[in-house]
DOFIVEX-424076 format. One record per residue (C-alpha): x, y, z. Coordinates in nm, 2 decimals. Layout:
<pt><X>X</X><Y>Y</Y><Z>Z</Z></pt>
...
***
This chain:
<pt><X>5.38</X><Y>4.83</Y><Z>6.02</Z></pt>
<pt><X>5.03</X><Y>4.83</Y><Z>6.15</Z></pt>
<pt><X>4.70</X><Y>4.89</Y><Z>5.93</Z></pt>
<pt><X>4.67</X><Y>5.24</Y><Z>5.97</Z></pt>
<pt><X>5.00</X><Y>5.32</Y><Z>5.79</Z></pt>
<pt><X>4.96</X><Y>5.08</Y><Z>5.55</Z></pt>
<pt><X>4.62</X><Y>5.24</Y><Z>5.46</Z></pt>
<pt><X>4.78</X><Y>5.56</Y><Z>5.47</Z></pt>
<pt><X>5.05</X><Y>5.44</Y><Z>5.18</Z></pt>
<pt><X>4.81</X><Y>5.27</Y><Z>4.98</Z></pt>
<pt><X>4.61</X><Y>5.63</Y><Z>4.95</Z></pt>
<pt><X>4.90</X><Y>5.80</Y><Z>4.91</Z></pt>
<pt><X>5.03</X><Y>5.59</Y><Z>4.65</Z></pt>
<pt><X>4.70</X><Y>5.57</Y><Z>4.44</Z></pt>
<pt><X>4.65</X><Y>5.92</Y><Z>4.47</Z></pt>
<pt><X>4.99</X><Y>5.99</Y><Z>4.34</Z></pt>
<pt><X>4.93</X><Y>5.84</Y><Z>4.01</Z></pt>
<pt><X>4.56</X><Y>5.94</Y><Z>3.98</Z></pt>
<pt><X>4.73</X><Y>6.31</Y><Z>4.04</Z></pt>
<pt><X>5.05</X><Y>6.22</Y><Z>3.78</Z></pt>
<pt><X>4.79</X><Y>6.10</Y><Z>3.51</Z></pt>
<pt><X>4.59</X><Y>6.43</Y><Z>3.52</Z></pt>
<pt><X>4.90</X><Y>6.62</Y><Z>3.53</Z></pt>
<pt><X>5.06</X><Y>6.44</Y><Z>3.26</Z></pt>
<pt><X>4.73</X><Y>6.48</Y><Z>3.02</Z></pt>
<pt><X>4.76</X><Y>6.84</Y><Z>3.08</Z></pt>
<pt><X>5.14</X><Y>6.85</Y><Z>2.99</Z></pt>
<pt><X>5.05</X><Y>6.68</Y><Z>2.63</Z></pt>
<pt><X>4.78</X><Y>6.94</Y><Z>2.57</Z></pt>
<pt><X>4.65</X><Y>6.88</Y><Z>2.24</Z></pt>
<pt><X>4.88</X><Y>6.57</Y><Z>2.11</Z></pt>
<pt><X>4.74</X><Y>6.24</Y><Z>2.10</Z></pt>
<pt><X>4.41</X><Y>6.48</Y><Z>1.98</Z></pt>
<pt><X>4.54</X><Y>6.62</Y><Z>1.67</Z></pt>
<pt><X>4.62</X><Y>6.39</Y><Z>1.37</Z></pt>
<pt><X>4.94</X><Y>6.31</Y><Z>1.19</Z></pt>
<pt><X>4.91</X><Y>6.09</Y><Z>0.92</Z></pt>
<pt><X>5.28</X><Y>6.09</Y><Z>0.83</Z></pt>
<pt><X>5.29</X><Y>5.87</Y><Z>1.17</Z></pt>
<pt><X>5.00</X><Y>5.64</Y><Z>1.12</Z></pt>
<pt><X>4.96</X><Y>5.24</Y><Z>1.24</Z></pt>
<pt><X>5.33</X><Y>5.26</Y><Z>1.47</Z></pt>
<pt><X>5.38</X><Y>5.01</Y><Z>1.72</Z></pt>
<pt><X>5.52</X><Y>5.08</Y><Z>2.05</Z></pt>
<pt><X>5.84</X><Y>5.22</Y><Z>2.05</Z></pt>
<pt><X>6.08</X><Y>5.47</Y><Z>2.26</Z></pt>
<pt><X>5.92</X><Y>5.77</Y><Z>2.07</Z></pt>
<pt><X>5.57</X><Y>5.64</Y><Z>2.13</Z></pt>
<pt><X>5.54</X><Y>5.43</Y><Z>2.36</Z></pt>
<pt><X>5.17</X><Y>5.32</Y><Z>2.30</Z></pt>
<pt><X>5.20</X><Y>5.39</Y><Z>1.95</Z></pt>
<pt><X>4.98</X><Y>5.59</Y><Z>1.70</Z></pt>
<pt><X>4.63</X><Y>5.50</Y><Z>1.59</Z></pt>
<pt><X>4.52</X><Y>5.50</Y><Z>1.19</Z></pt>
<pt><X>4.55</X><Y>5.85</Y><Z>1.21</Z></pt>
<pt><X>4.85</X><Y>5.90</Y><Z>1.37</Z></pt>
<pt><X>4.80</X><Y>6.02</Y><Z>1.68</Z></pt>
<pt><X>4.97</X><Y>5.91</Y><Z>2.00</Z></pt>
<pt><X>4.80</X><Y>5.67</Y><Z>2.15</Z></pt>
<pt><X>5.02</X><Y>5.72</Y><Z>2.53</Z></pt>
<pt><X>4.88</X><Y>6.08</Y><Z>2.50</Z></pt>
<pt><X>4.52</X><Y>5.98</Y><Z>2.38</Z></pt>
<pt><X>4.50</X><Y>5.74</Y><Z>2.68</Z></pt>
<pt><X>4.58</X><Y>6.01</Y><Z>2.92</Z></pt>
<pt><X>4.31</X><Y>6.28</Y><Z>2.81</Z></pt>
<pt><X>4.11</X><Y>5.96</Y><Z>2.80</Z></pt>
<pt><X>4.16</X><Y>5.88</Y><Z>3.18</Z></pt>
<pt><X>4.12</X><Y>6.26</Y><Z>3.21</Z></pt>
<pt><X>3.82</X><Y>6.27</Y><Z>3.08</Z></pt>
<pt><X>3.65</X><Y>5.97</Y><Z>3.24</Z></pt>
<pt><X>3.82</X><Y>6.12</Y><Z>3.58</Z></pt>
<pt><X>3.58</X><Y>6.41</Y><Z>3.44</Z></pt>
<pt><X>3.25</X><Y>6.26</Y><Z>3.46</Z></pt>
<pt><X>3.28</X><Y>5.96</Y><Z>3.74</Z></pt>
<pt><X>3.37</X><Y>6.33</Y><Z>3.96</Z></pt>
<pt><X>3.03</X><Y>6.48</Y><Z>3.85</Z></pt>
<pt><X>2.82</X><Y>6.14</Y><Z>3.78</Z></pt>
<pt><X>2.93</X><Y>6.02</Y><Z>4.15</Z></pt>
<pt><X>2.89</X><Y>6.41</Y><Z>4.34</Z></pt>
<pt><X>2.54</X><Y>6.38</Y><Z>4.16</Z></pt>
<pt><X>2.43</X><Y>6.01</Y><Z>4.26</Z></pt>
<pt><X>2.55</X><Y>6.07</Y><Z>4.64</Z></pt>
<pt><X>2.28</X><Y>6.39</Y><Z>4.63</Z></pt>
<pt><X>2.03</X><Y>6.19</Y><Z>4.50</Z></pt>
<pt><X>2.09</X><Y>5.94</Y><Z>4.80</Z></pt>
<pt><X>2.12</X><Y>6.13</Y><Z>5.05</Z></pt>
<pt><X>1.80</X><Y>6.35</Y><Z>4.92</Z></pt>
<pt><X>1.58</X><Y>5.99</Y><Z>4.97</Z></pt>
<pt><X>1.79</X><Y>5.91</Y><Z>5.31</Z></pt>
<pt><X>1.73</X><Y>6.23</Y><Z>5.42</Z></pt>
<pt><X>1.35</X><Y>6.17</Y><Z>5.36</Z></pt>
<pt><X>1.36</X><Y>5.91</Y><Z>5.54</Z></pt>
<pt><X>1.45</X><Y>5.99</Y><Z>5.83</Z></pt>
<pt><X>1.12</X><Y>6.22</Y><Z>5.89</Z></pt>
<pt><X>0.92</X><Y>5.95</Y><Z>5.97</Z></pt>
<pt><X>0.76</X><Y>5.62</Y><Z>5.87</Z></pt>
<pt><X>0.56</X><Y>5.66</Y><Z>5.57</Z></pt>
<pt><X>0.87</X><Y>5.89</Y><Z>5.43</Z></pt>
<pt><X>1.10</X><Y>5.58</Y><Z>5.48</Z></pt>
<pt><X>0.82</X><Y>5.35</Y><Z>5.35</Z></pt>
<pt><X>0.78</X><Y>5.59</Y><Z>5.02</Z></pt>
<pt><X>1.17</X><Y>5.59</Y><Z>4.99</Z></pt>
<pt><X>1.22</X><Y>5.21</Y><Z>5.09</Z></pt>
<pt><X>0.97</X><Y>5.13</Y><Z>4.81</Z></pt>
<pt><X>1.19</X><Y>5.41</Y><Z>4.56</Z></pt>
<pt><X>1.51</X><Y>5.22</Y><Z>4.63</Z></pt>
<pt><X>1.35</X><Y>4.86</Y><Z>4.60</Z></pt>
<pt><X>1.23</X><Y>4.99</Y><Z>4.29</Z></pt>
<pt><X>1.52</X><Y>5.10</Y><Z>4.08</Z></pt>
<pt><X>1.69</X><Y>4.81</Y><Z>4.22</Z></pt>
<pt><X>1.48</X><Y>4.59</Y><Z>4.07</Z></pt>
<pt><X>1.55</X><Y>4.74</Y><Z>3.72</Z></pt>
<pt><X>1.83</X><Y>4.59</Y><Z>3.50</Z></pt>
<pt><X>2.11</X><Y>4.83</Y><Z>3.55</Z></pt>
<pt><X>2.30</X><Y>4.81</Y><Z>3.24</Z></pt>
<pt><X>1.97</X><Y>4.83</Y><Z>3.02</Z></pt>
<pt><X>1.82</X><Y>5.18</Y><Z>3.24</Z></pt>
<pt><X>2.18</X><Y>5.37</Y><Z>3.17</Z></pt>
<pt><X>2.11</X><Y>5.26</Y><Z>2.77</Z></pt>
<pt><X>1.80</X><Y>5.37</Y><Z>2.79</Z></pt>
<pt><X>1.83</X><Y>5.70</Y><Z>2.98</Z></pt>
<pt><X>2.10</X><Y>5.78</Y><Z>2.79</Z></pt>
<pt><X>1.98</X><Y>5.73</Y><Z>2.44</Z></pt>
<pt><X>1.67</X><Y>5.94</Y><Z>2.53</Z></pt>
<pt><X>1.86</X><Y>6.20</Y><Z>2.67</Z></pt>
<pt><X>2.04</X><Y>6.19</Y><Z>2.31</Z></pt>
<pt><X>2.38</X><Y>6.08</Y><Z>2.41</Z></pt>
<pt><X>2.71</X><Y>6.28</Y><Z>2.50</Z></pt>
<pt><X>2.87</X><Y>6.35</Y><Z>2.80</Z></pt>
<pt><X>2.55</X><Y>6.53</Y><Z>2.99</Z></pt>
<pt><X>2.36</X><Y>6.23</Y><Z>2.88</Z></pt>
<pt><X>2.60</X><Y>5.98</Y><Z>3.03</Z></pt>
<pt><X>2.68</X><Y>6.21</Y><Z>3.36</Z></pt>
<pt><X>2.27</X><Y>6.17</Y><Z>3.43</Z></pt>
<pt><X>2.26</X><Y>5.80</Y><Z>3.33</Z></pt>
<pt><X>2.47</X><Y>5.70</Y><Z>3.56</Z></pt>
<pt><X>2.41</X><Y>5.95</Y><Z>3.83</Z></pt>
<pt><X>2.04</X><Y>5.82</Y><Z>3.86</Z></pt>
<pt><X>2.13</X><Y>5.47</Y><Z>3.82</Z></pt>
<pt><X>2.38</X><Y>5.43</Y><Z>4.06</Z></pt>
<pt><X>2.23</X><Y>5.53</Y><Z>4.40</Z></pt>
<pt><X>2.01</X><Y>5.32</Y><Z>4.50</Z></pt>
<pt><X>2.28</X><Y>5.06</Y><Z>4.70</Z></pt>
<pt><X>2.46</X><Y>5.34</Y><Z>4.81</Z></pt>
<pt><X>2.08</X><Y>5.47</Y><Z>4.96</Z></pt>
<pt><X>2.03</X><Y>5.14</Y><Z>5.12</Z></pt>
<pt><X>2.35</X><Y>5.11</Y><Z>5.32</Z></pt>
<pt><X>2.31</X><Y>5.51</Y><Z>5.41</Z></pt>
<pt><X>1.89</X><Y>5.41</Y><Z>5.53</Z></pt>
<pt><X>2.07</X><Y>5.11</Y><Z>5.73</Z></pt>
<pt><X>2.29</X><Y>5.33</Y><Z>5.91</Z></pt>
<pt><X>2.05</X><Y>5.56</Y><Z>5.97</Z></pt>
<pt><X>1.81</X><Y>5.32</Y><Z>6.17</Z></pt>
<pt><X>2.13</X><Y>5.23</Y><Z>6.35</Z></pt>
<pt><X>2.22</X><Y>5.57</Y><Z>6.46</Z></pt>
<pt><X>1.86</X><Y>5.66</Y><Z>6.51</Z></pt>
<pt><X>1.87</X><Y>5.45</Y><Z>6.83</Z></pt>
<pt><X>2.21</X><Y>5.61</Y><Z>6.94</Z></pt>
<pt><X>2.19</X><Y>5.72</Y><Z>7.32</Z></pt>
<pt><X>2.26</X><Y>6.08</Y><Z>7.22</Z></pt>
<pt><X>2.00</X><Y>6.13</Y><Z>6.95</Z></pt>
<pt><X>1.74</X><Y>5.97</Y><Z>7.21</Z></pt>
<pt><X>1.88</X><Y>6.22</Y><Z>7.46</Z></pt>
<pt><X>1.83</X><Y>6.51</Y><Z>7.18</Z></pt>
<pt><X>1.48</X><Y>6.36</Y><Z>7.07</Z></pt>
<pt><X>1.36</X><Y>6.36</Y><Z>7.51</Z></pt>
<pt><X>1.46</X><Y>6.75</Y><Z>7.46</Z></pt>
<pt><X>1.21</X><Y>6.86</Y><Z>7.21</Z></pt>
<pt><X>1.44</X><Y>6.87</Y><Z>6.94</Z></pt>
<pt><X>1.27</X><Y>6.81</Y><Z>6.56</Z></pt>
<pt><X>1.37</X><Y>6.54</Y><Z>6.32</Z></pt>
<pt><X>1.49</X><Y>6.79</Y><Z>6.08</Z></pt>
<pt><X>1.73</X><Y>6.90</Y><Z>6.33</Z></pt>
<pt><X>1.83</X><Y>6.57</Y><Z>6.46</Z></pt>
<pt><X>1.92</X><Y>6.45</Y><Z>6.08</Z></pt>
<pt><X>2.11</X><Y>6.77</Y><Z>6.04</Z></pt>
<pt><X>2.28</X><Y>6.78</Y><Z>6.38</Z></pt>
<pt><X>2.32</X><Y>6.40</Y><Z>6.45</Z></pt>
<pt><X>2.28</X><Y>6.17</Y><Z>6.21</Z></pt>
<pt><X>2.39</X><Y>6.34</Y><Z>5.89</Z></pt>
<pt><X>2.72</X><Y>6.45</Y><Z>6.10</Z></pt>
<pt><X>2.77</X><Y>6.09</Y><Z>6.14</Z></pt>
<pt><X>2.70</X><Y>5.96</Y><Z>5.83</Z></pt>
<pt><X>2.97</X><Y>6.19</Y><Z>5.67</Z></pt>
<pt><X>3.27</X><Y>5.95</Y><Z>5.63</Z></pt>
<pt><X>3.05</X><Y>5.68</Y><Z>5.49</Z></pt>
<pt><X>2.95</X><Y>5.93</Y><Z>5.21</Z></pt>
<pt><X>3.27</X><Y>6.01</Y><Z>5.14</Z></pt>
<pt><X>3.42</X><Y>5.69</Y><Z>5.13</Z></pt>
<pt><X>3.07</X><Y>5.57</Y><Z>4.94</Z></pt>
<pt><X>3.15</X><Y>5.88</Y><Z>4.68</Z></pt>
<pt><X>3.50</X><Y>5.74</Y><Z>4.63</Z></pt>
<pt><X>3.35</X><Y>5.35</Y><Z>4.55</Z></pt>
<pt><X>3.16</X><Y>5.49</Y><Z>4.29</Z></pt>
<pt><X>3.42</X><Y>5.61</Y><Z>4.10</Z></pt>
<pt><X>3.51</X><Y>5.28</Y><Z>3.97</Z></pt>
<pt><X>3.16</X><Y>5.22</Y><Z>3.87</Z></pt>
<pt><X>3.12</X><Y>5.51</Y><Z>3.69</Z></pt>
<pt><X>3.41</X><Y>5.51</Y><Z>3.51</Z></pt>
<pt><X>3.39</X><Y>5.15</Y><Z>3.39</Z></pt>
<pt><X>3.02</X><Y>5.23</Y><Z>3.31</Z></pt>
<pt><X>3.12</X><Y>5.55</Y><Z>3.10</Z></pt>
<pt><X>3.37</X><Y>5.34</Y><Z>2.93</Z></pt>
<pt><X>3.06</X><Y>5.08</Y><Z>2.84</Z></pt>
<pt><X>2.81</X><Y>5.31</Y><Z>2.70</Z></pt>
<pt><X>3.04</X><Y>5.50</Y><Z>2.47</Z></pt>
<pt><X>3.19</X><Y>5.16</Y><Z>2.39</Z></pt>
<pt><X>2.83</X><Y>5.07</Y><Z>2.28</Z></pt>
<pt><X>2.76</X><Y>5.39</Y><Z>2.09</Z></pt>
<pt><X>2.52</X><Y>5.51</Y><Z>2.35</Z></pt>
<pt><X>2.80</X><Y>5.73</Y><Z>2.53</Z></pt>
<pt><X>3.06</X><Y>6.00</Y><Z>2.48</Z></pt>
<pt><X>3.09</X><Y>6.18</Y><Z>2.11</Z></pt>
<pt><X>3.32</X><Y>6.00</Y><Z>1.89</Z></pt>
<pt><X>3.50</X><Y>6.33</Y><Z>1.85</Z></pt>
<pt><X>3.60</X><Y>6.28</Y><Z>2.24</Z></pt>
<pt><X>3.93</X><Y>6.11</Y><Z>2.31</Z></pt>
<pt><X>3.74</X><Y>5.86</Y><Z>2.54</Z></pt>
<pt><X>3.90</X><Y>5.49</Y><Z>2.63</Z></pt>
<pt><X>3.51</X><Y>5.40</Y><Z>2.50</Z></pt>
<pt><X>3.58</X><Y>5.53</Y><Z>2.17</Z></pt>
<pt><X>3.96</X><Y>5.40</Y><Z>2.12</Z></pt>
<pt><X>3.88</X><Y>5.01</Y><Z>2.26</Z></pt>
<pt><X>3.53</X><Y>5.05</Y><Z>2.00</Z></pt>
<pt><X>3.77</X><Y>5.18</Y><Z>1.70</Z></pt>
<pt><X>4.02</X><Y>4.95</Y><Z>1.77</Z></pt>
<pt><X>3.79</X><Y>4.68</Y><Z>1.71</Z></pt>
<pt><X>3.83</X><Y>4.70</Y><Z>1.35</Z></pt>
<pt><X>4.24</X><Y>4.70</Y><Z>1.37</Z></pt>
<pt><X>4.29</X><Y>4.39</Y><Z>1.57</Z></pt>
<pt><X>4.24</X><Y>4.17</Y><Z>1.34</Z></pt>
<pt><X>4.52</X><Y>4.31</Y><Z>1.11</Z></pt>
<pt><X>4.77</X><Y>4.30</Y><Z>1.41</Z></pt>
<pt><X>4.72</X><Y>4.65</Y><Z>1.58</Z></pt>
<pt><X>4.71</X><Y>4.48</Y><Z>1.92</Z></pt>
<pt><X>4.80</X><Y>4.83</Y><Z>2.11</Z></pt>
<pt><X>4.51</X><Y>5.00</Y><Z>2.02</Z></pt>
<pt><X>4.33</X><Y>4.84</Y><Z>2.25</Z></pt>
<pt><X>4.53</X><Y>4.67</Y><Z>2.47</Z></pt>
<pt><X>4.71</X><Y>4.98</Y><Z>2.64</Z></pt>
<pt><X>4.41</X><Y>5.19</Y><Z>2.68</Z></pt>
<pt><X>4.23</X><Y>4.93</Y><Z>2.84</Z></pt>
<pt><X>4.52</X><Y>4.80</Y><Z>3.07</Z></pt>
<pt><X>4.54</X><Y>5.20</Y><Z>3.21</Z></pt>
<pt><X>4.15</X><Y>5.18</Y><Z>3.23</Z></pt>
<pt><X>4.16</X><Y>4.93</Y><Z>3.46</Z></pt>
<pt><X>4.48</X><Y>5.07</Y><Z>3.67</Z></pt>
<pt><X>4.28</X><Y>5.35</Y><Z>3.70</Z></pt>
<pt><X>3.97</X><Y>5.18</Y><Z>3.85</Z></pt>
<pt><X>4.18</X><Y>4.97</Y><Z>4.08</Z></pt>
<pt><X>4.37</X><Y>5.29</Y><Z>4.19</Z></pt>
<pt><X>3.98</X><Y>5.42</Y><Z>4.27</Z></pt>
<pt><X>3.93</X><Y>5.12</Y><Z>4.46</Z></pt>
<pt><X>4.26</X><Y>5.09</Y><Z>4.68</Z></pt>
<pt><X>4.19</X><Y>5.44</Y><Z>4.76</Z></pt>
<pt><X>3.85</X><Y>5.41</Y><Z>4.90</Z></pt>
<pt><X>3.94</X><Y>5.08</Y><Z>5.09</Z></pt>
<pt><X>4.25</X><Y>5.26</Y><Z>5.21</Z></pt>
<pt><X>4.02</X><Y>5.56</Y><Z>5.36</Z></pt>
<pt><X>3.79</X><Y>5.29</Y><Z>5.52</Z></pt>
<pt><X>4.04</X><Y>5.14</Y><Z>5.67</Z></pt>
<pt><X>4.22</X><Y>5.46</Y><Z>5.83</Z></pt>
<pt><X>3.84</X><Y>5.57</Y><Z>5.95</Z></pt>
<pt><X>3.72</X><Y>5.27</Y><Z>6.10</Z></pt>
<pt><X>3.96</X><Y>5.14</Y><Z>6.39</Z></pt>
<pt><X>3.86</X><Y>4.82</Y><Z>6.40</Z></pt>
<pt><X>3.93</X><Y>4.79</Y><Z>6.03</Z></pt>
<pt><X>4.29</X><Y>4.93</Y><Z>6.09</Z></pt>
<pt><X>4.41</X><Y>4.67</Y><Z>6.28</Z></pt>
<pt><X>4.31</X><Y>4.37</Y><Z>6.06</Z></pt>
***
């Protein structure tokens, strides 16, 4: 079995059961949201498998409109940060004191600590989902940016875009027709790897109180409320919602490698 078909099952695989835990929240509808007190503090069994929470709800079904909902906003924080990237990229590439303005811009929110700007955008933004969506939508492009500007100077000295630059043709239309062409798998594969990051970000901030509403059936919320219940012996409370939080971010992750792998022959074979 060579690399390509490996890939190829890998995707397939982790895609499955990102698709089955979407499907599966939907299925549940509003149980695991709704409380039932005449079910409270049960440990995993056959009719809950997770168990219930101190006010009874299902915690199986909870941590799947959880996932759903961080599935939610890593879509629209990571669709947002890609369009702020490519935005400076695309400046970039108009000439040098364009790349020199956005060289300095991405040195520049590099340089800040990352965990304490999403805090601090989100807490002025006033918390909740909008809140988090821009926190980490404008915190996470700038390495994403950087590996997009390095390709760009790569492909700018490509024999074809020299060919279209000794016709006449403008940099706008060189980025549009060349080198953002180009540049189109990395984006996609780049939009996929920041999934992972924006989940387990998501899952931070609420976690902190800076995040998601408390009303929200977020994996934030349930691992910060079951904080107060360990200690009396409810170990599920936080032990299956964050075990499915992080099968989740690695099914992210074996994803986007998988995709790399089937786009970049040399990659395949290795």
């Amino acid at each position: 079995m060579n690399g390509r078909i490996k890939a190829l099952i890998n995707a397939l695989f982790a895609l499955a059961i990102i698709s089955a835990i979407s499907i599966a929240a939907w299925a549940y509808g509003n149980i695991g949201v709704r409380a039932e007190f005449a079910i409270r503090n049960m440990p995993p069994s056959l009719s809950h498998w997770f168990g219930t929470d101190q006010m009874g709800r299902d915690m199986f079904a909870r941590t799947l409109h959880g996932l759903t909902l961080s599935l939610r906003v890593g879509i629209l924080a990571a669709g947002f940060s890609v369009v702020i990237a490519l935005t400076i990229v695309f400046l970039s590439g108009l000439g040098r004191t364009a790349d020199a303005i956005g060289s300095f811009i991405i040195d520049a929110m590099l340089a800040m600590p990352h965990l304490v700007l999403l805090i601090l955008i989100s807490f002025a933004l006033g918390g909740g989902t909008s809140a988090v969506i821009i926190a980490i939508a404008v915190s996470h492009w700038p390495r994403f940016a950087r590996i997009l500007r390095a390709e760009l100077i790569q492909v700018k000295g490509a024999h074809w875009v020299e060919a279209s630059r000794s016709f006449g043709k403008s940099r706008s239309f060189i980025l549009l027709n060349h080198i953002i062409p180009h540049l189109l798998p990395q984006i996609f594969v780049g939009f996929l790897l920041m999934f992972p990051h924006a989940i387990l970000h998501e899952a931070g901030l609420t976690f902190l109180g800076f995040g998601l509403e408390p009303s929200r059936p977020a994996i934030g919320i349930m691992l910060s409320e079951a904080m107060q219940h360990i200690s009396s012996g409810r170990w599920w409370l936080a032990v299956f919602p964050g075990v499915a939080l992080l099968i989740m971010v690695l099914c992210f992750d074996a994803l986007a490698n998988s995709l790399r792998r089937l786009i970049s022959p040399r990659e395949a074979h290795l």
